[in-house]
N, C-alpha and C positions, 0 to 999 in steps of 0.2 A: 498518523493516529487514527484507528478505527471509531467509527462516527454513525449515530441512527441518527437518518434523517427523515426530516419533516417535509411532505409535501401535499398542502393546500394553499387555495388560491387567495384564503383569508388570512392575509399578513398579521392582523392580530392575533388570532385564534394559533396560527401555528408560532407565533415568536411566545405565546404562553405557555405552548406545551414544552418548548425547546427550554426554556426559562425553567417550569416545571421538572424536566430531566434533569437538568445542572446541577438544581440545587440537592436531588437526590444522587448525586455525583458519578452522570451519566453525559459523556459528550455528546452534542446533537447542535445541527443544525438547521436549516428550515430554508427549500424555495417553495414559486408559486406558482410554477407550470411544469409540465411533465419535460417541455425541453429541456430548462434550465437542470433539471432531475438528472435529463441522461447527462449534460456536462457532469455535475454534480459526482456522479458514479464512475463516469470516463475516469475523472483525475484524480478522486480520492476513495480510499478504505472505509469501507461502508459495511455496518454491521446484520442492520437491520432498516426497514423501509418501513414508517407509517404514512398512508397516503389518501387521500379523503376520496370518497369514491367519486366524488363528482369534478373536476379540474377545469371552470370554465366552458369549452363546449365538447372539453375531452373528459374520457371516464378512467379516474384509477386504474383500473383492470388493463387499459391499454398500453400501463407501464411497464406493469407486471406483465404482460406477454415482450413487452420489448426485449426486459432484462431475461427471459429465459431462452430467447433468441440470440443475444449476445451473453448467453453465458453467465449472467448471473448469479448463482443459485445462493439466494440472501433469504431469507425470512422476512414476508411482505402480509403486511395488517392491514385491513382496509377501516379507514373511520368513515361515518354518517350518522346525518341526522334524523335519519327515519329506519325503520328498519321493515327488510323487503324479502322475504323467504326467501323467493324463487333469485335475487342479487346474490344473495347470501351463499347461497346452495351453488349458482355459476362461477362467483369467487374462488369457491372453497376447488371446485371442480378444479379450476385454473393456477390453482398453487397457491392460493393466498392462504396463511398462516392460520392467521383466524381475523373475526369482523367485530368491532367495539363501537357499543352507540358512543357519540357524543355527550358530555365533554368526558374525555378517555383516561383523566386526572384520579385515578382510580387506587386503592394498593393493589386489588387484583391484578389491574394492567401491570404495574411496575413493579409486583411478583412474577409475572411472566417474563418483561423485560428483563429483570435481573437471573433468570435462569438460563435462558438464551445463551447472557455475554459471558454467564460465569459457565456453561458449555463449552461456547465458541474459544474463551480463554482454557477452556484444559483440552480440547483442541489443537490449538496453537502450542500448547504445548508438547503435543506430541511432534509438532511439525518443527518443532525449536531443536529437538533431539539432535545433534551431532555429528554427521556423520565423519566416520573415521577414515578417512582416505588412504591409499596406495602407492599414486604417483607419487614421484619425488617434488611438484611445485604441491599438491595437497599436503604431503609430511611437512615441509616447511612452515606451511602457512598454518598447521596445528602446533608445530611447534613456538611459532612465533607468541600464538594465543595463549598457550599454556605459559609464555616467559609473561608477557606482559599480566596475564590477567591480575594476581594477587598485589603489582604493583598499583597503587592509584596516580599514574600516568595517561596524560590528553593520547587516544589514539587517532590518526588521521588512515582511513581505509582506504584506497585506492584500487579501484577496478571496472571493467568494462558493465553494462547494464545487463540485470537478469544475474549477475557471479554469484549473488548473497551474499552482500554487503551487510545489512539486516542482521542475516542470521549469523554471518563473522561476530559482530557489536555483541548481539545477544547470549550470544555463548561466550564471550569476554565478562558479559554482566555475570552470566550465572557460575563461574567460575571463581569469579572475584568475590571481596568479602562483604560488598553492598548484596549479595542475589539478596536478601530475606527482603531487601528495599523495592521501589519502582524502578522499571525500565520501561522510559518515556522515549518513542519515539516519533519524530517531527521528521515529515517531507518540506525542505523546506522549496523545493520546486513549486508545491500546491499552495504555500501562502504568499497572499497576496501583501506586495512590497507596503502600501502603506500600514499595514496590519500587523506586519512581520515584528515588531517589536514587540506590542504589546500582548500578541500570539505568544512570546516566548517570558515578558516579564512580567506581562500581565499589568493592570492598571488600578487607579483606587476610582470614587465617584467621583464628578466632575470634571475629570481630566481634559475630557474634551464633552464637543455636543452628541449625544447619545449614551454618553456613560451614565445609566441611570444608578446603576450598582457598582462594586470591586469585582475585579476580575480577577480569576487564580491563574497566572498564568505558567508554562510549561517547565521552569526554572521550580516553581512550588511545586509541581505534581510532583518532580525527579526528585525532590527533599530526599538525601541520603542513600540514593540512589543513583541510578544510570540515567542521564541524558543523548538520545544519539539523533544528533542532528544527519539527515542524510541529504544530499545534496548542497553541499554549505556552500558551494559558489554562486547560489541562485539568494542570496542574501547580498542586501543592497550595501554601500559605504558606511551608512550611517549605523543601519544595526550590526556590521562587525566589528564600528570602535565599539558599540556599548559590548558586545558580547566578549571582547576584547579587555575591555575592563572586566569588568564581572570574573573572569577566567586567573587575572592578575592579583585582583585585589582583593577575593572572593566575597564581593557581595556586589550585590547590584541592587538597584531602585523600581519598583515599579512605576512606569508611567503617570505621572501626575503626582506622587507621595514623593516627600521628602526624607522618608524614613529607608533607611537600608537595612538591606535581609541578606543577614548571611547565606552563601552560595556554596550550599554542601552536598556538590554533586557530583561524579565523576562525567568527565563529557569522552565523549566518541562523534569523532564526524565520519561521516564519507561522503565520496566525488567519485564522478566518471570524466571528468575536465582537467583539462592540461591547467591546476592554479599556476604553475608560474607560467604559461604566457598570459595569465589574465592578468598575474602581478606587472608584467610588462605594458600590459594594454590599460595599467591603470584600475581594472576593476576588481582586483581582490587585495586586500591590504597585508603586505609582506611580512609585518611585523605581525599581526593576527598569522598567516600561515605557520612562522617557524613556533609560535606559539601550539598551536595544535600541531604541529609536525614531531612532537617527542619522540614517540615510536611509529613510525611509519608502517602500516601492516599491507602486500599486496596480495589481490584476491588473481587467482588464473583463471583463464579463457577455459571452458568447461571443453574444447577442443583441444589444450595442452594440456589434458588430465586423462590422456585415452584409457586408461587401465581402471578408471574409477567411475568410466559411464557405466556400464553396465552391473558394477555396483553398487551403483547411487540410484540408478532404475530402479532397480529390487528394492534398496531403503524405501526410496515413495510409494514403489508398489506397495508396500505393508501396511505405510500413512492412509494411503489412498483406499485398501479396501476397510479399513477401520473408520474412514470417513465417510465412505459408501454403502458400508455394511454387506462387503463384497468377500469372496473366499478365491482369488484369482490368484494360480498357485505361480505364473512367473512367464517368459519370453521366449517364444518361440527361435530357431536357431536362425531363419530368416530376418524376424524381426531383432533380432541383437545384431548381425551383419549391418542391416541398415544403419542403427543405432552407431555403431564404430565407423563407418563411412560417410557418417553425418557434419557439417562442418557449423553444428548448434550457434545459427547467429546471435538466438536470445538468451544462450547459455542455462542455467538451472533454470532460470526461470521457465525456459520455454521445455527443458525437459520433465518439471514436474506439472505442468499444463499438459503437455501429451501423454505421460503415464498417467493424471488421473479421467484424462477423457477416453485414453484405452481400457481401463477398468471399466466404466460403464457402457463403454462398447461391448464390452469383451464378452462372447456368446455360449462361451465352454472356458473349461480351466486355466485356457495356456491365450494371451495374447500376441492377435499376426500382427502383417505389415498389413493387412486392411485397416484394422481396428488403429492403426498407429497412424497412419494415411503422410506418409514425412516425401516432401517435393525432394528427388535428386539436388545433387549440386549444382548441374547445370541448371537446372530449372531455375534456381534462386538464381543465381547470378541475373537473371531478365529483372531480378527486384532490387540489388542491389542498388543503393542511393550512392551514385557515388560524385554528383555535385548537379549544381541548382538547374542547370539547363535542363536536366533529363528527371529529376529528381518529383516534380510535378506527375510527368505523365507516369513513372513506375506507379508511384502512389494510387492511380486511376486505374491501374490495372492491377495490382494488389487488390486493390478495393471490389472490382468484380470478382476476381481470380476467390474471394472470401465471401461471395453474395454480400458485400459490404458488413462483414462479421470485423467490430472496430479492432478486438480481440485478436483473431485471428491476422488482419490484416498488419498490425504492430509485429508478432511473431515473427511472419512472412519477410517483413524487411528489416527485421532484426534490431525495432528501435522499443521503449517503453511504450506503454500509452499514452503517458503525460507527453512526449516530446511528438507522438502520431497527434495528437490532439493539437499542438503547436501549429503545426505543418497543413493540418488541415483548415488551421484560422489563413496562415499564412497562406494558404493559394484558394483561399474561399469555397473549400469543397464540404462546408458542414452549414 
């Protein structure tokens, strides 16, 4: 779920703005240092950035060059409590959106705010658009979408990271006869286990210590609508019995209420993970899998779909110069060769990451293999993870091999962010 987030170092001041957002039905959350920030960004969808110009002994603006460095290209506010022309004017230089005094609880500001997301969402909606594929595993897998969609049947997605899992789900929603509803979707990789529940059921006051208010949680958003949890094996025992009930008995409890809310949603999960050996190893519960297993949907390997790279290039390309504000008329005969001889570790993903940083590359009408800059096969292979022993030092050399670009370096070895971001808690390299 895409999220503006709060960063200053005054824990109060920023849990009041986030508070503030909420209740005008804006998700946001709030750290208190620029580190905590880049995690922050690493592992979740991030819409917008406000962040107080001052960070302790660090300055705002030092974000903001980080995240354009790594790729970010967010809409970044800078808050203060003084206001300093010659800040103002370097901000502005530097990418910052625009600059709001203190306190920023404005309708101005959250006139601004509100046109942003409602941009960024008709946006994404272009991005949601469909492509019609070629090969015979692409025809399938629209075929599949078009059987399932008008049924209200649990889907379970299956496929490798970067397939478009996501935008499978979403074009199930918009197909189906909930579109005119929500389609809420939850990573549930990024939430955190003890959270995980009331993330998804949300809670009333008092539940626990900190519950000053009721919380709406992800079950209410999807009211009559699409729920699509992605990642559902990164949810713990306890919340797949609740989710497990909820899905059975259609209604579930919020955390702490005694009161039951009918559960009128349609769910869609997806996984990149073998469930049944986790049902084996005890940590996904069987009877929850064949529950969401009704119609099994699988996504291909963007390298068993050769007939539809080079027309799913062109689709992005069109996303991409609409996003750009660019008029780049298509692929040069070199850069398509590459394109087909490519073995796409991070699959879409990584190809709509490359078509849209060749648009902005691209220096005349037609896009090379400069502007494309794609490593041989052999060359990947020196990155390939292929177990624990050697798996540290590729990562160390991905990590130069990218001037430590976290972006670029996930692509390189063909894993998410979230799971580079793991890997680099796991061998202490962040």
């Amino acid at each position: 779920m895409e999220t503006v987030l709060v960063v200053d170092d005054n824990r109060a001041y920023a849990h009041t703005v986030v508070k503030w957002l909420e209740k005008n039905d804006i998700n946001a959350c709030y750290v208190l240092s620029i580190d905590t920030a880049k995690s922050f960004l690493f592992k979740n969808e991030v819409s917008m950035v406000f962040s107080n110009s001052k960070l302790g002994k660090n300055w705002g603006i030092q974000l903001l060059e980080w995240m354009k460095v790594e790729g970010y290209y967010i809409p970044f506010f800078i808050m203060t409590d003084h206001t300093d022309i010659q800040e103002i004017v370097d901000a502005i230089k530097k990418g910052a959106e625009n600059y709001f005094q203190k306190p920023i609880q404005t309708e101005k500001v959250l006139s601004i705010v509100k046109d942003i997301l409602e941009s960024k969402k008709r946006s994404d909606g272009i991005k949601h658009e469909f492509y019609m594929g070629q090969s015979p595993l692409f025809l399938k897998l629209q075929y599949h979408i078009r059987l399932v969609a008008p049924v209200d049947m649990t889907v379970l997605i299956r496929g490798a990271s970067g397939t478009g899992k996501e935008w499978v789900a979403s074009h199930i929603h918009t197909l189906s006869g909930r579109a005119d509803a929500p389609f809420v979707a939850v990573d549930c990789g990024t939430l955190p286990k003890e959270l995980a529940a009331s993330e998804l059921f949300g809670y009333v006051k008092g539940a626990f210590t900190g519950a000053i208010e009721d919380k709406v949680g992800m079950f209410a958003r999807a009211s009559h609508g699409t729920l699509f949890l992605d990642e559902i094996g990164n949810l713990n025992m306890n919340v797949q019995m609740l989710l497990l009930r909820a899905l059975q008995e259609k209604h579930y409890r919020p955390i702490g209420s005694r009161e039951e809310i009918k559960a009128d949603i349609r769910l869609i999960a997806a996984t990149n993970e073998d469930l049944e050996k986790a049902i084996t190893e005890g940590k996904f519960r069987e009877d929850l899998f064949h529950r969401l297993n009704e119609f099994p949907v699988q996504v291909p390997l963007l390298a068993e779909c050769l007939d539809d790279i080079i027309p799913l290039a062109e689709f992005m390309l069109d996303i991409a110069n609409q996003e750009l504000d660019k008029n780049v008329k298509g692929f040069d005969q070199e850069t398509q060769k590459k394109f087909k001889a490519y073995s796409w570790p991070g699959n879409i993903r990584e190809l709509r990451t490359i078509v849209k940083r060749a648009v902005l590359l691209a220096k005349d009408d037609w896009i090379t293999a400069e502007d494309v800059g794609l490593l041989s096969n052999e060359q990947l292979k020196e990155y390939t993870l292929k177990n624990e022993r050697t798996e540290r030092n590729n990562i160390v050399k991905a990590l130069e091999a990218t001037n430590n670009n976290r972006t670029a370096t996930a692509r390189l070895l063909g894993i998410s962010r979230s799971t580079l971001y793991l890997k680099l808690k796991k061998y202490r390299l962040m």
